[in-house]
Structure formats: structure tokens, C-alpha cells
C-alpha positions as CSV (number, residue, x, y, z in Angstrom):
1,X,11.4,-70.3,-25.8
2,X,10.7,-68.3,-22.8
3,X,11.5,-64.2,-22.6
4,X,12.4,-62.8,-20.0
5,X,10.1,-59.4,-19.4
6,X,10.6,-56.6,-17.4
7,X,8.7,-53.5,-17.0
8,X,9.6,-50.0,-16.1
9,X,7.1,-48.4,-14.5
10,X,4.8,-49.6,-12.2
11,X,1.7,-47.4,-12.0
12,X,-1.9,-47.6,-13.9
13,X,-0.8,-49.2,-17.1
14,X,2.4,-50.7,-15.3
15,X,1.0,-53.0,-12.7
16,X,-1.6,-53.9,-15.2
17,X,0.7,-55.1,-17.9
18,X,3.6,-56.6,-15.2
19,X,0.2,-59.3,-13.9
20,X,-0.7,-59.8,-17.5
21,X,2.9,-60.8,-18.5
22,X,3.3,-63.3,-15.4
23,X,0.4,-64.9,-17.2
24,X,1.8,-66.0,-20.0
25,X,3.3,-70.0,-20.7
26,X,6.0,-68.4,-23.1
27,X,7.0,-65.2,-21.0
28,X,8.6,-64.7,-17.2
29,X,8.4,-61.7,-15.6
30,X,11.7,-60.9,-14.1
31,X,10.9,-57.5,-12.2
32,X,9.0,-54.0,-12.3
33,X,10.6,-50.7,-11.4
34,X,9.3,-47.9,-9.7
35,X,11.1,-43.8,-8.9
36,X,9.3,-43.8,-5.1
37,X,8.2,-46.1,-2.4
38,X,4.0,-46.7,-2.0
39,X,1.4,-48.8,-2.0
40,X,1.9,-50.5,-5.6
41,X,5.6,-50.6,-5.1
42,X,4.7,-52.6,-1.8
43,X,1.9,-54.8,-3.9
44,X,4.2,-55.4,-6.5
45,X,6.3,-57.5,-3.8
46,X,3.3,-59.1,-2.3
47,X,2.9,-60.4,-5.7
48,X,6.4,-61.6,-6.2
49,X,7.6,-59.3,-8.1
50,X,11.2,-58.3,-7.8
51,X,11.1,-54.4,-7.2
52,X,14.0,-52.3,-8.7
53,X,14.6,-48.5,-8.5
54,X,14.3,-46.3,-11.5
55,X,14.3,-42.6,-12.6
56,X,16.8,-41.5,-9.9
57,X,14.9,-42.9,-7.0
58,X,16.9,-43.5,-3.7
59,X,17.2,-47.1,-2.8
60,X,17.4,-46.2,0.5
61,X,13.9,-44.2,1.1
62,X,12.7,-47.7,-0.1
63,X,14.5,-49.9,2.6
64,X,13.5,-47.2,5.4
65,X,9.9,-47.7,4.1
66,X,10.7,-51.8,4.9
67,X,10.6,-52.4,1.1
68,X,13.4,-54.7,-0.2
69,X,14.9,-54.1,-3.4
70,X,16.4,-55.9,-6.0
71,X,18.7,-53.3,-7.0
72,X,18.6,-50.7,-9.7
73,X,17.1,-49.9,-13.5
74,X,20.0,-51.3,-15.1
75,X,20.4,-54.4,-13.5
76,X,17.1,-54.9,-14.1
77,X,17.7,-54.8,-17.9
78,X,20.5,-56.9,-17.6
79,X,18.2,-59.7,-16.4
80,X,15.6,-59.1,-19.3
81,X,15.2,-59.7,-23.2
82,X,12.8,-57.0,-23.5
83,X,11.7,-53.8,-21.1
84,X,8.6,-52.7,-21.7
85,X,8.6,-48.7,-20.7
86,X,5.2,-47.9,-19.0
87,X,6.9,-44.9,-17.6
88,X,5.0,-41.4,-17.1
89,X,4.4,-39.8,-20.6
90,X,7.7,-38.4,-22.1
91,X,10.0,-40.3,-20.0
92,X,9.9,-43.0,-22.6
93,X,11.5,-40.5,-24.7
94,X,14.9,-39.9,-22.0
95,X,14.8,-44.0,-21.3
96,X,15.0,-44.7,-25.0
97,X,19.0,-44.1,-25.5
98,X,19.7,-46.1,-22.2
99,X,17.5,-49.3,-23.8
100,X,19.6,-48.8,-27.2
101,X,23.4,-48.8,-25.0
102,X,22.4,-52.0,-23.1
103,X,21.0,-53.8,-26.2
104,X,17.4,-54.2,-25.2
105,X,14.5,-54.3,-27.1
106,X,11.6,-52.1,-25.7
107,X,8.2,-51.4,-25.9
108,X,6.7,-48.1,-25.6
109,X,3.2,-46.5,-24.8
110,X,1.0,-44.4,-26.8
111,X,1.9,-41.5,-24.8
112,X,5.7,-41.3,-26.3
113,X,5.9,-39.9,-29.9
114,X,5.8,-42.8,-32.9
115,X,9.4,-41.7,-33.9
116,X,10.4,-43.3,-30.6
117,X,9.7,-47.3,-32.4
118,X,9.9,-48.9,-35.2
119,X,6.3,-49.3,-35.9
120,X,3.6,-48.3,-33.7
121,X,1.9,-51.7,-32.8
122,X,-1.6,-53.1,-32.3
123,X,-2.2,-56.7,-32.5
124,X,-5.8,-56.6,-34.7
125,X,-4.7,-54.3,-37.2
126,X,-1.0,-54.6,-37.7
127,X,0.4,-57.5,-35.9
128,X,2.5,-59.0,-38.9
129,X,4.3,-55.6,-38.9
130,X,6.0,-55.9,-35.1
131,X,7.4,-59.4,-35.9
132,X,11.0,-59.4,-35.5
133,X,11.1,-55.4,-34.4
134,X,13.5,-54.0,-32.1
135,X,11.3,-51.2,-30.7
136,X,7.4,-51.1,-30.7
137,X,5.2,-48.4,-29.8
138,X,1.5,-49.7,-28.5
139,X,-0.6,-46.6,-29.1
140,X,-3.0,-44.9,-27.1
141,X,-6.1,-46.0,-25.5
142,X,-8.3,-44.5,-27.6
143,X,-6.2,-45.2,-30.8
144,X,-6.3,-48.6,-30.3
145,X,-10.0,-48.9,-29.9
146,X,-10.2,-47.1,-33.3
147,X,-7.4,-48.9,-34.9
148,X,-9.1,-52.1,-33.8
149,X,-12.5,-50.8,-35.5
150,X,-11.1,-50.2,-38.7
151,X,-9.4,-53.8,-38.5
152,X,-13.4,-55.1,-38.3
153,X,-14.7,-52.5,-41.1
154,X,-11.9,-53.3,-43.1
155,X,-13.5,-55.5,-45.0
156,X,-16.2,-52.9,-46.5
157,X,-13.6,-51.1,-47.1
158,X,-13.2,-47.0,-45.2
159,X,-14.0,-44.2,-47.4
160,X,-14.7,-41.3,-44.6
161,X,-14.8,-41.5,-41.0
162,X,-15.7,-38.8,-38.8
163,X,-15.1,-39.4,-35.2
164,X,-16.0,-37.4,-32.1
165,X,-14.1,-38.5,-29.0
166,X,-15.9,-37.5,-25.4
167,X,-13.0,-38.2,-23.3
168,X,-13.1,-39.2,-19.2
169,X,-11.2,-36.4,-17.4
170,X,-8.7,-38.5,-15.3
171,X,-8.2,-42.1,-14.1
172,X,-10.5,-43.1,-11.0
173,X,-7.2,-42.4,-8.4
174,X,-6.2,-38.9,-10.0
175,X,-6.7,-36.4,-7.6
176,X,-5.5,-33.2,-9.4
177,X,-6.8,-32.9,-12.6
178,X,-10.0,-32.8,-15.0
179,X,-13.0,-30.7,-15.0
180,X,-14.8,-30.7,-12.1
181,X,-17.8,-29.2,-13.6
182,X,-17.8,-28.6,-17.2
183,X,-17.3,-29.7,-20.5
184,X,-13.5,-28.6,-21.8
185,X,-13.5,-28.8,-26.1
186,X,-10.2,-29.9,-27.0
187,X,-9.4,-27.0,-29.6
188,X,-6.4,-29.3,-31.7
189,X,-8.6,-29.6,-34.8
190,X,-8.2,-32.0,-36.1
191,X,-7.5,-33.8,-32.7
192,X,-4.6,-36.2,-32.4
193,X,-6.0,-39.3,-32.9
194,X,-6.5,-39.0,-36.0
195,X,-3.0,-38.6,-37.7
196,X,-1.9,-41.3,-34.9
197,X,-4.2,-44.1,-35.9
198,X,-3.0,-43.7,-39.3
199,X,0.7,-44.7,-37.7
200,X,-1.0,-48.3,-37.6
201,X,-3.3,-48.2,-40.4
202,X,-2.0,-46.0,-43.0
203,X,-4.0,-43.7,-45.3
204,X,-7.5,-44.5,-42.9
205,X,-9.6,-41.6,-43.8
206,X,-10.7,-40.5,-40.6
207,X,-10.9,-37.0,-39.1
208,X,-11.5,-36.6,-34.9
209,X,-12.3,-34.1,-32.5
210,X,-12.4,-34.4,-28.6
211,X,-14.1,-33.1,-26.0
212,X,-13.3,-33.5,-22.0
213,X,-16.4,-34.7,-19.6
214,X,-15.6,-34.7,-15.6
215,X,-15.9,-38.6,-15.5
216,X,-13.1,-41.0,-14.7
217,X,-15.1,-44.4,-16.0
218,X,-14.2,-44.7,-20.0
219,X,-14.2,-42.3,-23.1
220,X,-17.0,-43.0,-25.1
221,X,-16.3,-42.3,-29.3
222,X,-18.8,-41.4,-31.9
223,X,-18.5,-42.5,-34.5
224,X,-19.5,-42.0,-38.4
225,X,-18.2,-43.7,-41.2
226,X,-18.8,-43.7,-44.9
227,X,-17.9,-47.5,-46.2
228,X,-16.7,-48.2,-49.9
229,X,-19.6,-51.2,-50.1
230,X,-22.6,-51.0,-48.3
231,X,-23.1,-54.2,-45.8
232,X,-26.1,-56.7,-46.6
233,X,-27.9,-55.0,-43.3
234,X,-26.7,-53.6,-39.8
235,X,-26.9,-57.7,-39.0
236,X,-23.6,-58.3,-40.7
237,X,-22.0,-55.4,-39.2
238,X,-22.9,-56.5,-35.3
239,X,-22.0,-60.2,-36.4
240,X,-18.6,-58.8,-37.9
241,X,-18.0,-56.8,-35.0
242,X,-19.3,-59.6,-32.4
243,X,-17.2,-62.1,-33.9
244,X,-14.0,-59.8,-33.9
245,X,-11.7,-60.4,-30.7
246,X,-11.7,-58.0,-28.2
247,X,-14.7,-56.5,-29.3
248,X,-18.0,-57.0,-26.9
249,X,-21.4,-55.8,-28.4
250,X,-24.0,-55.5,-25.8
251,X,-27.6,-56.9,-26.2
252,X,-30.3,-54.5,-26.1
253,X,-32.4,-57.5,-23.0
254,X,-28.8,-56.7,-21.0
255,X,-30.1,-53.1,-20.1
256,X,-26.6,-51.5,-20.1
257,X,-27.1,-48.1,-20.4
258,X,-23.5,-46.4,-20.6
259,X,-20.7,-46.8,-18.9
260,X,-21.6,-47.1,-15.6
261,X,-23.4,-50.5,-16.8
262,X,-20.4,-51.3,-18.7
263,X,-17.8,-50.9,-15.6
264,X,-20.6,-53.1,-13.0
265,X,-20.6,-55.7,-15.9
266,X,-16.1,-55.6,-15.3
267,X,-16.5,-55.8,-11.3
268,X,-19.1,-58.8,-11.8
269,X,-16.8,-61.0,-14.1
270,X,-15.0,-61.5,-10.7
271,X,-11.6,-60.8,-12.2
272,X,-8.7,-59.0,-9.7
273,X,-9.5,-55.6,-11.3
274,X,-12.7,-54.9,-12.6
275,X,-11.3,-54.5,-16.4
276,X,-12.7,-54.0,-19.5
277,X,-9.9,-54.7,-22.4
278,X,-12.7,-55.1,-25.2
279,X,-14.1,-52.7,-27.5
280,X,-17.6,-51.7,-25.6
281,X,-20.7,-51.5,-28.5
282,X,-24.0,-51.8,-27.8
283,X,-26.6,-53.9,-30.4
284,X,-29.1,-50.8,-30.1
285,X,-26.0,-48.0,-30.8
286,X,-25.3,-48.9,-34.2
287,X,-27.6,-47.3,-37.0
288,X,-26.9,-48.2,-41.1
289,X,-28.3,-46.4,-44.3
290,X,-26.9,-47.8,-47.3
291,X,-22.9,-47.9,-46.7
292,X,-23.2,-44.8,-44.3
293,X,-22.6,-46.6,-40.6
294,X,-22.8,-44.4,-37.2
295,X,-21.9,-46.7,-33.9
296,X,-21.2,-45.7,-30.5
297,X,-18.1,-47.6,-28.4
298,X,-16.4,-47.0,-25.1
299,X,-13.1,-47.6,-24.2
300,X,-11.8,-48.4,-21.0
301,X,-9.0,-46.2,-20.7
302,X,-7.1,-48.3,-17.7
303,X,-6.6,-51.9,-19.2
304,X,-7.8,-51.4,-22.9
305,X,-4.2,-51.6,-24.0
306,X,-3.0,-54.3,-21.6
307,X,-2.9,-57.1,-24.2
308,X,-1.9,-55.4,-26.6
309,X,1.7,-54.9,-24.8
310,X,1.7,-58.9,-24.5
311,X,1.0,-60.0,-28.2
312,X,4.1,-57.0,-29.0
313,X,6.4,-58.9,-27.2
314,X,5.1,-62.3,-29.1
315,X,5.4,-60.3,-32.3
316,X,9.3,-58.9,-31.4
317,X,10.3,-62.5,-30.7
318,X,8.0,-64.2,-33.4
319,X,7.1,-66.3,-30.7
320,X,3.4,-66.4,-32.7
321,X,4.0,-65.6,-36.2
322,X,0.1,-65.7,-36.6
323,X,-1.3,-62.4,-34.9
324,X,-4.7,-64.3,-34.2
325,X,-3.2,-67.4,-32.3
326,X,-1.4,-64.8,-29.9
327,X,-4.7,-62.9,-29.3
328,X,-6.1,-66.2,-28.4
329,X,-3.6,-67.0,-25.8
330,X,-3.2,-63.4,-24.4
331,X,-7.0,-63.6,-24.5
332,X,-7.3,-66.9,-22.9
333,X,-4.8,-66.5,-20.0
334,X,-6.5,-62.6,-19.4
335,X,-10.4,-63.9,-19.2
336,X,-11.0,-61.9,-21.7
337,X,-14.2,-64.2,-23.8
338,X,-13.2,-64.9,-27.5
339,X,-15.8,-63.6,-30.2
340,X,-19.2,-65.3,-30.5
């Protein structure tokens, strides 16, 4: 079986998860939509993607700026099996009734609210959950790098988890917001995360706070957790987490630093976009005493989610019913290195 994809909205996350799909031997991506004519909606034909018009855009402003069009949001959905809405946050919200009158099944983002799904979705913790669902929600960045965690510590079992969240200020091509110079505390206490990891893994015990740091890289969590059993030694909790997909623990002999090591490490694997979908941990940023655990990881706030969107629509279509053999092939056909 072979589903047809298409995916509404075509900017950070959009273009991202529209090449990831058009990867895949048991998907076909039949079109992206964008609101406005520019230089992704012109890159999104140079990569063969049929372009359609969404969110009120004029179909003509497109063909004056020489960009043909495939014609407009509803077609587009009549040519699919599943949409999956990478629309600005909230606009999930206003396309969700228009998805439900055509029949479609959809996929949200982390930025919509989890009433919007059935289940919000990420492939580690949860996948069994999504299979056969007619609406998932992938959650946030930074949710799924912590939902993916507690996946991995799982198997000591969670009894507290404190959790600070230093958060990058905008993506790399924002031009209007973050702090330019300053530190911003995020005064939602506890901060949102929290309560919205617990949408994938219910009852996790984990409290989290966020601060904003003019950077556009990653975020970077810390991250202090109180286990049920204690692990043998911090050796079995950087195999656990090395071994875990989508997880990549740095070597202390690497000499990578932060995040700036972490994103020249991306741009060197030679991929299109210098991407990081993994977990980032590093050997020397992980400290145990008896089953209290503090680690450091960074999340790449651009892709991080990216094949996560792919194994929901294997898990809405059962097209894997095992959640680990559809992070292999997602894994496989995005470079991204299985555990070692």
C-alpha cells in the first residue's frame, strides 16, 4: 500500500517534512501548499513538488510571480489520504473542521492544542497508540526530545523529574523576534512542557521551567531526575541512551562543546540541510549518584520532529504495526545513524 501525503504548509517544519515524505518506499507525496509566493514556494517546484494555494492566497499573485499552480487547498485534499497541517501555530485549529468535511485524516504540530487529535503522537514513546487514528498531534520540539527520554529511562522507572529548558530565541531566518541581548525567564510556572509531555506519556512526574537565550542554534534542557531503581553505574545509562534511536551521545575525544559543535557536526554529515533529528547528549554531561541522574541534551528545534510526522502516518495507516521497524525505515531513508 502506498498513501498519498500532502502537506499544508510549506515553511520551516513544512518543507522539511514534504522532502522527508518523498523519501519514503510506502508513501508519495502528492503536493505542498503555501498562502504567498517566495522562495520555498519556488523550491518546492524545483523539487517537483505540485504547489497549491492555501489560507486565502491569490492564485494569481502566484502566476504573475511565474509560479505555476496546481490549483487550490481543497483539491489538494482530494488528491491525498492524509494532510499533514504544518501550518503557522493556531491555524491548525481553523483547518481542522475543513479536514473533518472532506474526510481526511490529518496530522497536526505541537503548536495546535492536544484537543485538536486523537492522541498526541511520538514514535519512541507511544507509537502503538496512533495506529489506526484519524487525527494525530506530533508534539513540540522540545516535548518530543523529553518524551523520547523518558521512553529510554523508562526502564528504571521515573519517580521525579525536574527540568530546566534554555530555549533558542527564534529559528536562524526569523528576523523579528527574540532577545537581542538578554535573558527573558518564561514566568508560566510550571512551564508548558510539562503538562504536554504527559499528553504522550501519562502520569510522568516531571516539572519544567524555561528561560529565553538570544541564540537561534538549538534549546539545550537540564535535566534532573530521581529514578525508582538506581542503574548498575552511569555506564548503563549512556549505553541505554546510545543504543536508543534517535538519540546521539557524544564522546568526550569528539571535543563538542555545545551547540555550535553540535550544528558543524549536522553541516559535515553532507546531508541537504545541516539537520540534527537526534537527541544531542554528551558522554561527559551526564552525572549519577545512586538513582538520582542529572544529563544535559539539546534539541534541534528545526528538524527534531521531522520523523516523527513520517512514522504518524505509518501508525494512522498501520502500515508498520511495530513502532521500531518504522523508526528504522524513516531512519534509514533520512541518514539519520541507528543506535550503537
Amino acid at each position: 500500500m502506498t498513501v498519498r501525503v500532502c502537506v499544508n504548509g510549506y515553511g520551516t517544519i513544512g518543507k522539511r517534512v514534504a522532502d522527508a515524505i518523498a523519501l519514503q518506499p510506502d508513501m508519495e507525496l502528492v503536493g505542498v501548499a503555501k498562502t504567498r509566493p517566495g522562495f520555498e514556494a519556488e523550491a518546492a517546484l524545483r523539487r517537483g513538488y505540485p504547489l497549491y494555494v492555501t489560507g486565502g492566497g491569490d492564485p494569481g499573485e502566484f502566476r504573475r510571480a511565474g509560479l505555476k499552480v496546481a490549483g487550490n487547498l481543497e483539491e489538494m485534499l482530494r488528491a491525498a489520504d492524509v494532510v499533514i497541517d504544518c501550518a503557522p501555530e493556531k491555524a491548525g485549529k481553523e483547518n481542522a473542521p475543513l479536514y473533518r468535511a472532506r474526510g481526511i485524516r490529518a496530522i497536526f504540530q505541537g503548536g495546535e492544542k492536544a484537543e485538536i487529535a486523537d492522541r498526541s503522537f511520538n514514535a519512541l514513546a507511544n507509537y502503538s497508540e496512533g495506529l489506526g487514528r484519524e487525527r494525530l498531534r506530533v508534539v513540540s520540539c522540545n516535548t518530543t526530545g523529553i518524551a523520547r527520554a523518558a521512553a529510554v529511562l523508562g526502564r528504571w522507572g521515573v519517580r521525579r523529574w525536574e527540568a530546566t529548558l534554555v530555549r533558542r530565541a527564534a529559528d536562524p531566518s526569523e528576523s523579528r523576534r527574540g532577545p537581542i541581548n538578554g535573558i527573558l525567564p518564561t514566568f508560566q510556572l510550571p512551564s508548558h512542557h510539562g503538562p504536554d509531555v504527559r499528553t504522550v506519556v501519562p502520569g510522568l512526574p516531571i516539572r519544567t521551567a524555561a528561560v529565553v537565550v538570544p541564540t537561534t542554534l538549538m534549546h539545550v534542557h537540564v535535566n534532573q531526575v530521581e529514578l525508582e531503581r538506581p542503574p548498575a553505574d552511569l555506564a548503563e545509562v549512556r549505553e541505554a541512551f546510545a543504543k536508543s534511536p534517535r538519540f546521539r551521545l557524544f564522546r568526550s575525544w569528539e571535543r563538542v562543546e555545545g551547540t555550535p559543535q553540535v550544528m558543524e557536526f549536522a553541516r559535515d554529515r553532507g546531508a541537504a540541510r545541516p539537520d540534527m533529528m537526534e537527541n544531542v547528549l554528551w558522554e561527559e554531561g551526564m552525572a549519577l549518584a545512586g538513582a538520582e541522574l542529572t544529563f544535559f541534551q539539546a534539541i534541534h528545534q528545526e528538524s527534531i520532529v521531522v520523523p516523527e510526522n513520517v512514522d504518524a502516518v505509518r501508525a494512522i495507516f498501520q502500515l508498520q504495526p511495530d513502532g521500531a521497524r518504522s523508526m528504522a525505515i524513516t531512519d534509514r531513508t533520512l541518514g539519520i545513524p541507528p543506535g550503537t
